[in-house]
C-alpha positions in Angstrom: 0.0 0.0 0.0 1.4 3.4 -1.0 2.0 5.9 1.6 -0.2 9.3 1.6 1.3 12.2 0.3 1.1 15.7 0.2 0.7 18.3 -2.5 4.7 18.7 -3.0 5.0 14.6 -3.6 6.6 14.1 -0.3 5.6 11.5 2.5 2.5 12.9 4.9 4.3 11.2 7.5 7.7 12.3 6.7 10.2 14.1 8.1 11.5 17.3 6.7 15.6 17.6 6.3 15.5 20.2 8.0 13.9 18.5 11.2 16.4 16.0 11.8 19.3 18.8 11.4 17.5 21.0 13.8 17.6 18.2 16.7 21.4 18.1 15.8 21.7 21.9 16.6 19.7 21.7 19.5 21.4 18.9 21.4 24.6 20.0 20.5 24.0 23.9 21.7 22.0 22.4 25.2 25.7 20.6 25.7 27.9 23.1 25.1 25.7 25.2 27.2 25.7 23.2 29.9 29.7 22.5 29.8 30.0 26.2 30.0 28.5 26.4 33.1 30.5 23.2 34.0 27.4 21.5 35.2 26.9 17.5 35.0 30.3 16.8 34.4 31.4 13.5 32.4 27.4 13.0 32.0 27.5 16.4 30.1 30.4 14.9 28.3 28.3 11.9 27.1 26.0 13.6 25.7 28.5 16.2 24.1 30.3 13.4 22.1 27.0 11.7 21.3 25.5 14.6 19.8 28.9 15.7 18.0 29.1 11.7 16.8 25.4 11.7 15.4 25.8 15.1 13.3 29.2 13.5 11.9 26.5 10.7 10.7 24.0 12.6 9.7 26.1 15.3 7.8 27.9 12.3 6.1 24.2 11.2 5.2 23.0 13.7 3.5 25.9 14.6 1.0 26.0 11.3 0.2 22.4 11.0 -0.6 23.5 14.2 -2.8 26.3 12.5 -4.6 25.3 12.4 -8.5 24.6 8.9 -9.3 26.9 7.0 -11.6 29.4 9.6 -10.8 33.2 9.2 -12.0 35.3 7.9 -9.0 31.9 7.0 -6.9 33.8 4.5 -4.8 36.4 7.0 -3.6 34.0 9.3 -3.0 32.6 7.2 -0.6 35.7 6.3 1.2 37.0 9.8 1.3 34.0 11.6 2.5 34.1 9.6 6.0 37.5 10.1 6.7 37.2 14.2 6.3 33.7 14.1 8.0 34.6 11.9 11.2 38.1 13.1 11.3 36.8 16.5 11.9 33.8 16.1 14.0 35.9 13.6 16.4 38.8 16.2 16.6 36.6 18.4 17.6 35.0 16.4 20.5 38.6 15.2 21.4 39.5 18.6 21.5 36.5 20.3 23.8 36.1 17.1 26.0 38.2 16.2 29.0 37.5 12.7 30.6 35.9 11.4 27.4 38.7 12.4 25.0 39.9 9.0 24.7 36.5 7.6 24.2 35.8 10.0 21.5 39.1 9.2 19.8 37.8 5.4 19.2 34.4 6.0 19.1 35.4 8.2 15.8 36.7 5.3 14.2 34.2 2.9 15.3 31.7 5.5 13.5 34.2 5.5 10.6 34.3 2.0 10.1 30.4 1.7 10.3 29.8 4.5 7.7 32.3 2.8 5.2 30.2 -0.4 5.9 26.7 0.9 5.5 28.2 2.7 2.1 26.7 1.2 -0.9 29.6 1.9 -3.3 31.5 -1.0 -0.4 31.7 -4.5 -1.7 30.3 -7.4 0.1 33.4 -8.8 1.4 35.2 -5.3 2.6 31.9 -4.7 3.9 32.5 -7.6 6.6 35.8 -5.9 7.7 34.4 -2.8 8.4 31.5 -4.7 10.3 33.9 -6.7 12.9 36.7 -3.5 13.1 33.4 -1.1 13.8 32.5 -3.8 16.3 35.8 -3.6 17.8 36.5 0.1 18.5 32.9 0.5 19.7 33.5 -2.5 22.1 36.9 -0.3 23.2 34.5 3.2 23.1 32.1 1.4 25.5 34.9 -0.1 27.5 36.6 3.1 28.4 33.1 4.9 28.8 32.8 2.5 31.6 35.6 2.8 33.1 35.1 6.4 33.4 31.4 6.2 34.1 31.5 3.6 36.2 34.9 2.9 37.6 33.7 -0.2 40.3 32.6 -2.0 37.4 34.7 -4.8 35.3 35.1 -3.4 32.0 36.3 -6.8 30.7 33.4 -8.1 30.6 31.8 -5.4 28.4 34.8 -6.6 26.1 33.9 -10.0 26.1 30.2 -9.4 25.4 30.9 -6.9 23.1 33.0 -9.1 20.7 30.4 -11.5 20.8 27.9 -9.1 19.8 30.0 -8.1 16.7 30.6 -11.6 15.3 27.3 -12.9 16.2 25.9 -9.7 14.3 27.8 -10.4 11.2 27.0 -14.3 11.0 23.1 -13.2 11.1 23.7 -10.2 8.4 22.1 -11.2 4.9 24.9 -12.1 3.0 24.4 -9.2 0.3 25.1 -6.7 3.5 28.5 -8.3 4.4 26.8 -11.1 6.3 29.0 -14.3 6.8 28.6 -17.5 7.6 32.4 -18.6 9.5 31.4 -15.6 12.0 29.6 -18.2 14.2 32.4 -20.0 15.4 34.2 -16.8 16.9 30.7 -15.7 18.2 30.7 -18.9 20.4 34.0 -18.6 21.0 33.9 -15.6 22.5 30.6 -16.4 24.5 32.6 -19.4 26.1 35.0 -16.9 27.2 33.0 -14.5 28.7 31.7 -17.9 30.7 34.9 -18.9 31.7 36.3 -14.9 33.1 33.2 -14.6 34.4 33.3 -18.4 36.4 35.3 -17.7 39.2 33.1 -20.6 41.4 33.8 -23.2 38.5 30.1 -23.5 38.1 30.4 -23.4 34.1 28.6 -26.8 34.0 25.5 -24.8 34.9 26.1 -22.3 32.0 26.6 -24.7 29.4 22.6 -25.8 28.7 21.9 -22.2 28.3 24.5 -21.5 26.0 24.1 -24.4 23.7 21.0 -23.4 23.5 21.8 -19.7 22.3 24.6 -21.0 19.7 21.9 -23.1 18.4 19.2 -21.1 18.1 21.5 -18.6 16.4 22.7 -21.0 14.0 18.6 -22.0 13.5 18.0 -18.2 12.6 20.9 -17.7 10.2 20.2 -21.3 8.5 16.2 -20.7 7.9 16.9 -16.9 7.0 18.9 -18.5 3.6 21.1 -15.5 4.3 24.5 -17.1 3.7 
């Protein structure tokens, strides 16, 4: 069924450009606000670098969505774009942050890797690296925000889960999106290991029903999905 539209062709239920970009501004301008009175501290700084991090993405977005189609050199437009786009935008929150400076460093990269893999001009099988590296460096982003959020806690786990997360994501991504099918085995690989730091007791006979049973209903969704 086709979606309403208005008297300019567009979406009823659309959003304008202009609305998204206006959020952008706002959040951004409510942070830096709020830094200059120095109120909230490495809160504040969260949702500095998130804001500065989703306009990277967003401005990225929309030039590309303006790129000429069939354009000369298409590919290394895409690849190019990111680099001056995140490069920037993360300077600039490494710059103006203080405890979150590292965190914005590899949550830049992280952000760079998952714009080159959601590019359509990026094969299927470079799309995969970008997919486990952007997994990586936001599994390090998320491990040093803990640390400074939340020093008590063990960051290693949110290393563990977090690799699992990645490779388990790519093994269940169709296969035209950079999915693969070998990502399983490091998925469960890395799920044993968060068991085994996580064991201290030596109760991991306890763990291994439940986690049998998540490798194999992952394998079950992949498998039926055709995806591979």
């Amino acid at each position: 069924m086709s979606r309403a539209r208005n008297e300019n062709g567009a979406p009823t239920g659309a959003r304008r450009p202009g609305t998204r970009a206006g959020w952008v501004l706002v959040a951004v301008g409510a942070a830096a606000l709020l830094m200059r009175f120095g109120v909230g501290g490495v809160l504040i700084e969260v949702v500095w670098l998130a804001a500065i991090l989703t306009a990277a993405a967003w401005t990225w977005r929309l030039i590309e969505r303006r790129r000429p189609p069939g354009a000369e050199g298409g590919g290394r437009w895409s690849r190019r774009l990111p680099v001056l786009i995140v490069a920037g935008f993360g300077l600039f929150a490494m710059l103006t942050l203080n405890q979150l400076a590292g965190v914005a460093a590899l949550a830049s990269i992280a952000l760079f890797s998952w714009l080159l893999f959601a590019s359509a001009s990026t094969a299927r099988r470079r799309a995969t690296g970008f997919a486990v590296v952007g997994g990586l460096f936001s599994t390090l982003a998320a491990v040093a925000a803990v640390g400074q959020l939340l020093p008590s806690w063990d960051s290693g786990v949110i290393f563990f889960l977090g690799m699992t997360a990645t490779f388990t994501l790519v093994y269940l991504l169709p296969r035209e999106q950079g999915g693969a099918r070998w990502a399983l085995w490091p998925a469960l690989a890395w799920a044993a290991l968060t068991l085994l730091v996580n064991d201290p007791s030596g109760g991991l006979g306890r763990w291994m029903l439940p986690l049998a049973l998540i490798g194999a209903g992952v394998a079950l969704i992949g498998y039926r999905r055709g995806k591979r």
